[in-house]
N, C-alpha and C positions, 0 to 999 in steps of 0.2 A: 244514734243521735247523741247519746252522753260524751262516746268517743270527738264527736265534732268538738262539741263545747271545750270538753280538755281539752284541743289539741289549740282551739281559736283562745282561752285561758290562757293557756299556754303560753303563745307568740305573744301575745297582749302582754302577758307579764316580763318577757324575757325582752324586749323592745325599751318596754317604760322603764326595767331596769337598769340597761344597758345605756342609754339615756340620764337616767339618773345618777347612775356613777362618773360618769364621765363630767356631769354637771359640777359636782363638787370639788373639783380641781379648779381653781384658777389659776392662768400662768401671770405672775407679775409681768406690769407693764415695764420695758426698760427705761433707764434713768436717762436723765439732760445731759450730755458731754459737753461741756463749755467750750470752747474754739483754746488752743492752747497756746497759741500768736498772742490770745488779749487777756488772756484768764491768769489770775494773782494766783501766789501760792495757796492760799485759804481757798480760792475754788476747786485750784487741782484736789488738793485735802479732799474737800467736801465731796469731789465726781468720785474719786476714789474709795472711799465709805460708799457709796452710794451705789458704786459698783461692785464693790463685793458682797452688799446687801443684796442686790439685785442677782447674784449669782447662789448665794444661798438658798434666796428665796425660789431660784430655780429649778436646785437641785429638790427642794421642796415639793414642788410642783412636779417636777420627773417620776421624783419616788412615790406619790399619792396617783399619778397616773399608774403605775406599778400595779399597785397595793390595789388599787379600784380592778385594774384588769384580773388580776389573780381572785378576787371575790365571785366575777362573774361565774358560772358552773361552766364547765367546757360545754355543754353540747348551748348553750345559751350565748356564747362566742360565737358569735355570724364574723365572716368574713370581712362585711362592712363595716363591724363593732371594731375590730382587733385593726383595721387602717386605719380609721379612724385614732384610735388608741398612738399608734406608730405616728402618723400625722402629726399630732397635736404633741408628740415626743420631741419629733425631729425638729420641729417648730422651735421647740425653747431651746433646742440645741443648737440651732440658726440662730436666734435671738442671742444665746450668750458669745456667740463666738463674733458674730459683728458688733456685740458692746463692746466686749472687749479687743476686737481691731479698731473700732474709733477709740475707747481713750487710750492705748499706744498710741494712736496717729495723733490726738490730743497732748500726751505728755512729749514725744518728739519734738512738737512744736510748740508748746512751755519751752524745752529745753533749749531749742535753735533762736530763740527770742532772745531768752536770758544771755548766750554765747555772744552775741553779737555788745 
């Protein structure tokens, strides 16, 4: 019977933990890409800051899902923990790679504005 409890202890602890580490990451939201056809210099500026803020704060969030995964104990690493973990990686990795293909496609078209 003691053996039960440990082992229901147990999953109960290795659950709520796994859960709770993953909680503490938040991934920043991406930034506003102004339209680059209408947007002044001072906007481009500003998306621009705002994008590499956003990519730090990324890389932030990357590294804390890292750091949270490697705390779990391995045998406490369920399958569904560690995709999840992946999930929520590849997520910001998506995230940063289409911020950064809109404001190229944004500062292109700053640029082809300005040209004309």
């Amino acid at each position: 019977m003691k053996s039960i409890v440990t082992i229901a202890f147990t999953m109960t602890l290795a659950l709520s933990a796994g859960s709770a580490f993953a909680d503490d990451c938040t991934r920043p939201p991406s930034p506003a890409i102004p339209s680059g056809a209408a947007a002044t210099q001072e906007d481009m500026i500003a998306a621009q800051s705002a994008v590499k803020k956003f990519l730090a704060d990324s890389e932030t969030f990357r590294n804390c899902l890292q750091a949270q995964e490697a705390l779990i104990p391995k045998e406490q690493l369920t399958a569904d923990l560690q995709k999840s973990f992946v999930e929520r990686y590849n997520a910001a990795v998506d995230a940063e790679v289409a911020t950064g293909n809109e404001f190229n496609e944004a500062i292109r078209a700053y640029k082809a504005a300005r040209a004309q």
